[in-house]
C-alpha positions in Angstrom: 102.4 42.0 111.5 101.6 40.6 114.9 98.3 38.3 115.0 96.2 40.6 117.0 96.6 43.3 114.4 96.1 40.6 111.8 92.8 39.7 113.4 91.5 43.3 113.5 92.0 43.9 110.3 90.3 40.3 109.1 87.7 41.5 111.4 87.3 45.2 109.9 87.3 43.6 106.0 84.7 40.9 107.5 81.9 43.2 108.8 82.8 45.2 105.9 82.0 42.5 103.2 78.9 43.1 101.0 79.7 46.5 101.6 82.5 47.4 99.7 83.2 50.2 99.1 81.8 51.6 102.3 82.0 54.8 100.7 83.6 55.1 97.0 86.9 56.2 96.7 88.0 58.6 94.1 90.3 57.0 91.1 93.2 59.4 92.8 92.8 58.8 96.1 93.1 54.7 95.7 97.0 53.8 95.6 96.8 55.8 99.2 94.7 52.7 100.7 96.7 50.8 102.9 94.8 47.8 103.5 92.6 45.5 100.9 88.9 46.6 101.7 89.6 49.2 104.3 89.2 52.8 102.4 91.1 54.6 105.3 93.9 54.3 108.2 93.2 52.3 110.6 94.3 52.6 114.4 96.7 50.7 116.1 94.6 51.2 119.1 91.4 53.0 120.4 91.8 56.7 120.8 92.0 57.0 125.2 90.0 60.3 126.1 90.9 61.8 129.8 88.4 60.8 131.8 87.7 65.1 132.1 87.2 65.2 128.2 84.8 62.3 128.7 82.9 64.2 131.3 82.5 66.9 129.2 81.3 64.7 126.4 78.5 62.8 128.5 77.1 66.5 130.3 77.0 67.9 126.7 74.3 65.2 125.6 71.6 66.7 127.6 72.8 70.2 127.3 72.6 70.3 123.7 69.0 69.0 124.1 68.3 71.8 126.1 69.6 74.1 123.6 67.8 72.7 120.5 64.3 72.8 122.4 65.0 76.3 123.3 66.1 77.2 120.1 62.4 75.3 118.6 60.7 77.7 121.6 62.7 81.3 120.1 61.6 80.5 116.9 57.8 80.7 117.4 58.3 83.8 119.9 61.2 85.8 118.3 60.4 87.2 114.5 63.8 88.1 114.2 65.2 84.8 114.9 62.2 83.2 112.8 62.9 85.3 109.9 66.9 84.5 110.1 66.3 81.0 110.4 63.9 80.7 107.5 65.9 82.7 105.0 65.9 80.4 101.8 63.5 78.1 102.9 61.0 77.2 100.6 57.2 77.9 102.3 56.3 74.5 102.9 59.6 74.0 105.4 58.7 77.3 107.6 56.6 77.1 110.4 59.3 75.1 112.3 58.1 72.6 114.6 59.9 70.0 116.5 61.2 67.1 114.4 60.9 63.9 115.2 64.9 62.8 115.5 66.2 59.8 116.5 69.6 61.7 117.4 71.6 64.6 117.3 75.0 64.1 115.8 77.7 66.7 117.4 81.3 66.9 115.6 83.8 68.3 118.5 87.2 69.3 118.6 89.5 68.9 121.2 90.9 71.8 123.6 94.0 72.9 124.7 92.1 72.2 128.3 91.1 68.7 127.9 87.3 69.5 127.5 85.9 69.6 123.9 84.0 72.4 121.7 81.0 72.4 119.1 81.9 72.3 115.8 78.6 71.4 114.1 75.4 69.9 114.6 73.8 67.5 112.8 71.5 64.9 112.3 73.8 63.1 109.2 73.5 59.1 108.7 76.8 59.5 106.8 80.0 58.1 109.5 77.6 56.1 111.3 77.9 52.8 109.7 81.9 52.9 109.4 81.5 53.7 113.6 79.8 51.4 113.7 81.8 48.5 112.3 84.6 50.0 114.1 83.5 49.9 117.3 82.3 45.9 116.5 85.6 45.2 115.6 87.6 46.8 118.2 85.4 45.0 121.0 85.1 41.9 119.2 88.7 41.6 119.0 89.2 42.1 122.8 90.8 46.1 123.3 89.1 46.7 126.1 87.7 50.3 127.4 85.9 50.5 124.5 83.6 53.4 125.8 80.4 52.4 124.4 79.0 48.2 124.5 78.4 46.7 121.5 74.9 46.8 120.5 74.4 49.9 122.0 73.3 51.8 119.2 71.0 48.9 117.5 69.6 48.3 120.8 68.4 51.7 121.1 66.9 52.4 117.3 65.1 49.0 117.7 63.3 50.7 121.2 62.6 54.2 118.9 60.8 52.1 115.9 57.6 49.9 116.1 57.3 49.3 112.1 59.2 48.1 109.1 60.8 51.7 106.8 63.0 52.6 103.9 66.1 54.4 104.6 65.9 56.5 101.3 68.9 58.1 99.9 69.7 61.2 97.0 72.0 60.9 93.9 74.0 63.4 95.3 74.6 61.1 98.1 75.3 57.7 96.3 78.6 57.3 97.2 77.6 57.2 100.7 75.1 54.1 99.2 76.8 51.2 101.2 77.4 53.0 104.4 73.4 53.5 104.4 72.6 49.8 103.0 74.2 48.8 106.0 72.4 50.6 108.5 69.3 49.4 106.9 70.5 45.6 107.2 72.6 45.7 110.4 71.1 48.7 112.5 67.4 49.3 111.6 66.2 45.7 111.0 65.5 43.4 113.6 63.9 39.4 113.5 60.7 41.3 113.3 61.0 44.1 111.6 62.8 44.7 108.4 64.1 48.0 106.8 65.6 48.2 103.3 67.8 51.0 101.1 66.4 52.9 98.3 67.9 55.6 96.2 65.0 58.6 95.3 63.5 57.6 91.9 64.9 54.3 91.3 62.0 51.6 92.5 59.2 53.6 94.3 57.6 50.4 94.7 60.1 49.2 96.8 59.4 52.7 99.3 57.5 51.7 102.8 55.4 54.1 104.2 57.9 55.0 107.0 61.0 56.7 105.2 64.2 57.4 107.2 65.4 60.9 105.4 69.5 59.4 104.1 69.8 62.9 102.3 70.1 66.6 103.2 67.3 68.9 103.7 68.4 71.2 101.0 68.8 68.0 98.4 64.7 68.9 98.4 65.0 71.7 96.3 67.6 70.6 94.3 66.6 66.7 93.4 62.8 66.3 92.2 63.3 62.7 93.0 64.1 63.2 96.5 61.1 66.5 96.3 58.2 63.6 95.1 59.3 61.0 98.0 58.7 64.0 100.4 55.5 65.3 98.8 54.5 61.7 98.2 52.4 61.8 101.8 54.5 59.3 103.7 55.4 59.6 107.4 59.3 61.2 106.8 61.8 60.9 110.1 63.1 62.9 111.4 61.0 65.5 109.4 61.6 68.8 107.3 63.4 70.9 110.0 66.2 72.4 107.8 66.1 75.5 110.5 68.0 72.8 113.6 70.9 72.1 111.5 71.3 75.7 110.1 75.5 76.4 111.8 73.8 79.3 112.6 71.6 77.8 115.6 75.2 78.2 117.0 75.4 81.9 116.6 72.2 82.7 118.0 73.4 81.6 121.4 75.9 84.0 121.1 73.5 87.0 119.9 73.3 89.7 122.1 69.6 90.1 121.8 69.0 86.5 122.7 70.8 86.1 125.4 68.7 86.7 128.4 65.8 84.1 126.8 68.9 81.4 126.6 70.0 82.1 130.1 66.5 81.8 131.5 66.1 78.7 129.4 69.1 76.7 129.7 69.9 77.5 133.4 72.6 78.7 134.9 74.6 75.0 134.9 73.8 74.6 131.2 74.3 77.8 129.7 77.5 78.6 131.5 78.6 75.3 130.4 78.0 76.3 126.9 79.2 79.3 126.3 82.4 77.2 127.5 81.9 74.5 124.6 80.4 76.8 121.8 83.2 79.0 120.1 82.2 82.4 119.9 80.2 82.6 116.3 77.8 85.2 115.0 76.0 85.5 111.7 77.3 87.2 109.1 75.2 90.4 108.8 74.3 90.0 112.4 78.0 90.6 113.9 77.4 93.8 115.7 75.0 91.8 117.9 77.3 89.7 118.3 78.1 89.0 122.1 82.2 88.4 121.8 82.6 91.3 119.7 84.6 91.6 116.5 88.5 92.1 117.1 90.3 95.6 117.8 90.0 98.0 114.4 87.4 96.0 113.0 84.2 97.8 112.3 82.8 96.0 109.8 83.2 92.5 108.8 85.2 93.3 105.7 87.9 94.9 107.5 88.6 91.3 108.9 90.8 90.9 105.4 93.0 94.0 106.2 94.4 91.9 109.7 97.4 90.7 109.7 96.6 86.4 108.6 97.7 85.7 112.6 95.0 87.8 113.5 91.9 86.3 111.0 91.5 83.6 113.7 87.8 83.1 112.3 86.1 80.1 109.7 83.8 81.5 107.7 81.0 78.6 106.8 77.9 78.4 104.4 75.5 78.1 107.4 73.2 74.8 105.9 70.8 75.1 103.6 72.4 75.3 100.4 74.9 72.3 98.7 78.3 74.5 99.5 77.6 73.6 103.2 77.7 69.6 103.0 81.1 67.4 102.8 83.8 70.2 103.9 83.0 72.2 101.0 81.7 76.1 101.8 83.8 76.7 104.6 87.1 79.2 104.5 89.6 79.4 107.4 90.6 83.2 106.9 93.6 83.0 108.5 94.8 80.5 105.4 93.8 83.1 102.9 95.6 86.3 101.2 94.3 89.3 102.0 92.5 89.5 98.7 91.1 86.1 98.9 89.9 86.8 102.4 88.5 89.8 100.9 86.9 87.9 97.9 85.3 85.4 100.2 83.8 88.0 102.7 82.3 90.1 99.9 80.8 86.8 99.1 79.1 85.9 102.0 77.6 89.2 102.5 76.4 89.9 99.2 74.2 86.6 99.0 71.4 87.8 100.5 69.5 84.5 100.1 71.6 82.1 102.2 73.4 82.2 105.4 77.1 82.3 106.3 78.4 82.1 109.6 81.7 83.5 111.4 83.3 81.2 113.7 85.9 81.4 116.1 88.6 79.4 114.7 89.6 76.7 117.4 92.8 75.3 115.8 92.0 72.2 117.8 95.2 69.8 119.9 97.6 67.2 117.9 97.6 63.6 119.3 100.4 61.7 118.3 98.1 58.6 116.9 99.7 55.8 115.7 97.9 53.9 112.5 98.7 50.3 111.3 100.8 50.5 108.3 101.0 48.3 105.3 103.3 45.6 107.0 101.7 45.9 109.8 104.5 48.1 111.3 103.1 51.0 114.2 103.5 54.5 112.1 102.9 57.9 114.3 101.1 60.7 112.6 100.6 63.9 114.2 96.6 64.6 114.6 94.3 66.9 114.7 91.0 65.0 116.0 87.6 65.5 115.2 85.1 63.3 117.3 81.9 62.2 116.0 79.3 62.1 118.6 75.5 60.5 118.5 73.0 61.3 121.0 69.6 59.8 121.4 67.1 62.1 123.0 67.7 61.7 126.3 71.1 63.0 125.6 72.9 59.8 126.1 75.5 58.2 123.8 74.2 56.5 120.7 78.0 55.9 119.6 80.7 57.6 119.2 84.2 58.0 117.5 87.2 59.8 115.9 88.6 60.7 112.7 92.2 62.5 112.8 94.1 64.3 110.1 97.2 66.3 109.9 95.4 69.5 108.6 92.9 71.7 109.9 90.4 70.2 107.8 89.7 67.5 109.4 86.8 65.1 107.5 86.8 61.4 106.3 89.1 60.4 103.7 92.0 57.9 102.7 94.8 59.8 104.7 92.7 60.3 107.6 93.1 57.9 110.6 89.5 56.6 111.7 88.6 54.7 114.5 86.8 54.1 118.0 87.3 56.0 121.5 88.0 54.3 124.6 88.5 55.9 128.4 91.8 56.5 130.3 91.6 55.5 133.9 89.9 57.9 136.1 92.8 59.9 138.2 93.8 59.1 141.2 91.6 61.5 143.2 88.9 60.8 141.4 89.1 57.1 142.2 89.5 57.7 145.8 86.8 60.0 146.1 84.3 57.5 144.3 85.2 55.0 147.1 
């Protein structure tokens, strides 16, 4: 192992200290760790994004803040789009009004192009401290391009909040504990102003009157813990607006009946841009408004499991608000699926009448040969499919960013999966000239 790779690593395990295990690692998963203290693969180097891809990335910020305060403006002038986006929400979460985020978090895939497309959107704490560290590390130890300087993202929280908070996470969430206590420690708190970590229901006493939501929306419902710090009367951040991280915000942009609002909306520049980055996705229920239109012999959605498997090119995904649709669970790529589980799973989705399911256009997403540092320090390729994990504040600028890549289409942070920071390529030739 060469000493610069040796220095990374001591560099990773040092900003990781105190919070081991960034996230817990199940009993199985642990002979696959490759390095003491470091729960995942790490990258021999930064992953370099074309300088198109990057251009893509920055231009999405701001349209994707277009989009969510459009989407805010449908719901109080559209009852159809109200009543969609309030199906199983309790009472006391309808009447959407604009939350009070910090960021938006956007996971995107990679085209066959060299732009990028939508996969979620999100306002998850969980990734953000193990960015975080990465991104330290990398510049710390000299790679340069790193895309993003280093206190970028404390800088900016420290400008959003004027008073000490809790971050407060769920049960359900605990073995994201350390990846939250750090944020709390290292992000949030400054000289002056302190934030701590506290799990719902453990020491309420140790709750400030400024709570950072570390849990799900739908975790409300399920955990009367996390239910009495919400009900409890204390200012909440970014606020109960379970209807903006719905997938099916997504599909609305592609409903037929919506589209003329969007257009007007958005503007021309944004909109058009888009429809580019937003794979074709409609509700499930809602598909013959839906503005792609199903594939040829399909006239319902159930006739999807009688295609041939090369033909199912869809994901079918629990839209949000329910505990299927968190950590890669509730989501089905059809085209993996026998007929008759395709079938099973459709049936599904239509038949629960009290949640949401979206179908999705299935964007297989581009392999990067990425090379991870293996035990003896020796350079290992692995074939990737990458998943980029993108923060915006609200001026649609980059909070930070980064990458997780996987050899399967489920692409999510684990012990096989290669994790690391995003730096840029050199701008092409032209583009170099022409900026003279």
């Amino acid at each position: 192992m060469d000493e610069r790779t040796r220095n990374l690593l001591d560099e990773i395990r040092y900003r990781i200290e105190g919070y081991d295990p960034i996230y817990n690692v199940q009993e199985e998963r642990k002979p696959q760790i490759i390095h003491d203290g470091i729960p995942f693969r790490i990258p021999v180097e930064p992953l370099q994004l074309r300088y198109n891809t990057l251009e893509d990335i920055k231009y999405l910020g701001k349209a994707i803040w277009k989009f969510i305060r459009a989407v805010i403006e449908l719901y109080e002038q559209d009852e159809k789009a109200k009543e969609l986006l309030d199906r199983s929400k309790p009472d006391y979460m309808k009447g959407l009004k604009e939350a009070l985020y910090l960021f938006l978090r956007l996971d995107l895939g990679l085209t066959r192009e060299g732009g990028v497309c939508i996969y979620e959107i999100d306002n998850t704490l969980y990734g953000m401290a193990i960015l975080d560290i990465l991104n330290r590390s990398y510049a710390a130890q000299g790679y340069g391009d790193i895309l993003l300087p280093e206190n970028t993202l404390k800088n900016y929280i420290e400008s959003q909040l004027n008073e000490e908070g809790t971050l407060v996470g769920s049960n359900y969430g605990e073995r994201n504990k350390k990846q939250i206590e750090y944020l709390a420690e290292e992000i949030f708190s400054t000289e002056d102003k302190k934030w701590n970590f506290q799990t719902a229901g453990e020491d309420e006493s140790r709750i400030r009157d400024l709570i950072y939501m570390a849990f799900r929306e739908w975790e409300v419902e399920f955990d009367k813990d996390v239910y009495n710090v919400v009900r409890s009367g204390k200012k909440l951040l970014p606020g109960l607006a379970p209807q903006l991280v719905e997938k099916a915000v997504l599909a609305l942009f592609w409903d037929r009946r919506f589209e003329k609002f969007f257009r007007k909306n958005l503007g021309t520049g944004s909109f058009n841009f888009l429809k580019r980055v937003i794979p074709p996705t409609c509700i499930v229920g809602e598909e013959r408004y839906f503005g792609m239109g199903m594939p040829d012999g399909v006239n319902e959605i159930l006739d999807l499991a009688s295609l041939p498997s090369g033909e199912r090119l869809f994901v079918l995904k629990v839209s949000g608000y329910k505990k299927e649709a968190s950590w890669s669970k509730g989501v089905w790529f059809l085209s993996e699926l026998s007929q008759e589980q395709c079938l099973e799973a459709l049936k599904n989705a239509i038949e629960d009448k009290d949640h949401l399911y979206v179908l999705q256009v299935f964007n297989k997403g581009v392999k990067r040969k990425i090379s991870y540092v293996g035990k003896d320090g020796n350079s290992i390729v692995m074939p990737s499919i990458v998943r980029l994990s993108v923060y915006y504040d609200t001026k649609g600028k980059l909070c930070t960013i980064g990458f997780t890549g996987c050899e399967t289409s489920r692409v999510h942070a684990m012990t096989t999966a290669i994790i690391g920071p995003v730096a840029e390529k050199e701008k092409p030739f032209k583009e170099v000239v022409n900026s003279s």
